[in-house]
C-alpha positions in Angstrom: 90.5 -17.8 -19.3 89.4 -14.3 -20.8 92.4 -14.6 -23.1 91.9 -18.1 -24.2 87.9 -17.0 -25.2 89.5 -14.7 -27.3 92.0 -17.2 -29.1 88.7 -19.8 -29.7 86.2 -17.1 -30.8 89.2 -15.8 -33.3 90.0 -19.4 -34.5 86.1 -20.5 -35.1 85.7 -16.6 -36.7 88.3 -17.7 -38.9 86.9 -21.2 -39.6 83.6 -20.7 -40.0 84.2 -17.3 -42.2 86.4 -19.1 -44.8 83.8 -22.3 -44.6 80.6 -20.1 -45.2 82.6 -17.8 -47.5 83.5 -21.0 -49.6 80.2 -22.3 -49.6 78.2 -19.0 -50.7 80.4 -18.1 -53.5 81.2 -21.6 -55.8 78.6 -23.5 -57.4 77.2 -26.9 -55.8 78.9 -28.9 -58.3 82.3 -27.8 -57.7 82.3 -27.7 -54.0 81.1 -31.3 -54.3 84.9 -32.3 -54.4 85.4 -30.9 -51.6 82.2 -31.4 -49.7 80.8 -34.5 -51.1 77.2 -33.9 -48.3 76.4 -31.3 -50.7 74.8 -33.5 -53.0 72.4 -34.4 -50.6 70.7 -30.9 -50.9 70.1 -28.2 -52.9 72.1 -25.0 -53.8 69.8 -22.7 -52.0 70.4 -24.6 -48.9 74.0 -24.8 -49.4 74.0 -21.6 -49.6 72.1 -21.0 -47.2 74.2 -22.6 -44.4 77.2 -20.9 -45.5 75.2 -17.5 -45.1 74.7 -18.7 -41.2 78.3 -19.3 -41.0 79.7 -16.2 -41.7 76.8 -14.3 -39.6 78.0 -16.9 -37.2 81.7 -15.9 -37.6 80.6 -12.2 -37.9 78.7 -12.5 -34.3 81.5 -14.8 -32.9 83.8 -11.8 -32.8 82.1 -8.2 -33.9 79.9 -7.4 -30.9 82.3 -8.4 -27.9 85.1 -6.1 -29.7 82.9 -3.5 -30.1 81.1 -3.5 -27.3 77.6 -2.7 -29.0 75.6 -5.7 -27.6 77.6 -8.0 -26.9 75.6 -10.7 -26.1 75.0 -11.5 -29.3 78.8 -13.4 -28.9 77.4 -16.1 -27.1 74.5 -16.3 -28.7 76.1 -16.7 -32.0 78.6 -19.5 -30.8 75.1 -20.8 -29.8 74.3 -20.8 -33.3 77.1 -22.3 -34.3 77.1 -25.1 -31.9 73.8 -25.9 -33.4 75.0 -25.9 -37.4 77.9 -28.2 -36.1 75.4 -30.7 -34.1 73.2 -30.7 -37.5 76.5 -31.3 -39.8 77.9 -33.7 -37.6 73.9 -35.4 -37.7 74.4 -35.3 -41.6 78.2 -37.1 -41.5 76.7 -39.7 -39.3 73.9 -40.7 -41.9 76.9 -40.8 -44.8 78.9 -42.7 -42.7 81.8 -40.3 -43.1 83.5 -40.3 -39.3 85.9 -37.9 -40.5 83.5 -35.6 -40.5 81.9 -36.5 -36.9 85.2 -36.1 -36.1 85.9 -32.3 -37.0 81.9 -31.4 -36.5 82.7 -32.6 -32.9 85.9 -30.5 -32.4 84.2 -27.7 -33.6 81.0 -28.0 -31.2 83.2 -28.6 -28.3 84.7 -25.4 -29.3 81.5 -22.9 -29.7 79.6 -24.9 -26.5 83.0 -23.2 -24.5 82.6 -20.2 -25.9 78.7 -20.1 -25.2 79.5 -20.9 -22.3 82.1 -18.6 -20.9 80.6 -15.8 -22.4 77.2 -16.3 -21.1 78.6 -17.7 -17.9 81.4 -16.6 -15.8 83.6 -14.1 -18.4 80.7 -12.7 -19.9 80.1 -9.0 -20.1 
């Protein structure tokens, strides 16, 4: 089960780091192609939610391989359960199920990691 932590923290580290990354370094308008809920708020909160998603990704991974507090790890994939539960709240007012769809994938996958890491394979 240890292992398979590992495998989920490295994929949403992966996932959230390129999505924040993305979102902090273009301009609203041209991530609207890609992300058309972007024009429902401003650039500062855009980027603001892409800064919590590569802290998110950062915490996800950094303190459980370094061993320098790592329970920040589950409390990060805390964090990023609740940035998936507000984006999948967003898709759900656009009426985009596409997006409920992966927003729920994703929360699935950072409520296991909070929870094996604060619960039974935790440090």
């Amino acid at each position: 089960m240890n292992v398979l932590l590992w495998i989920v923290q490295a994929a949403l580290a992966g996932l959230f780091g390129m999505s924040g990354q993305v979102k902090l370094l273009q301009p609203k308008e041209r991530l609207a192609g890609r992300y058309p809920w972007v024009d429902d708020f401003s650039q500062g909160a855009v980027r603001f939610i892409g800064v919590m998603e590569v802290l998110g990704a950062i915490g996800v991974v950094v303190p459980a391989v370094t061993g320098i507090v790592p329970v920040l790890t589950p409390i990060a994939a805390t964090g990023l359960a609740v940035i998936a539960v507000l984006g999948a709240g967003t898709h759900v007012r656009r009426k985009e199920p596409q997006g409920v769809a992966i927003t729920a994938v994703l929360l699935v996958l950072t409520a296991f990691v909070a929870w094996g890491r604060f619960g039974p394979y935790g440090w």
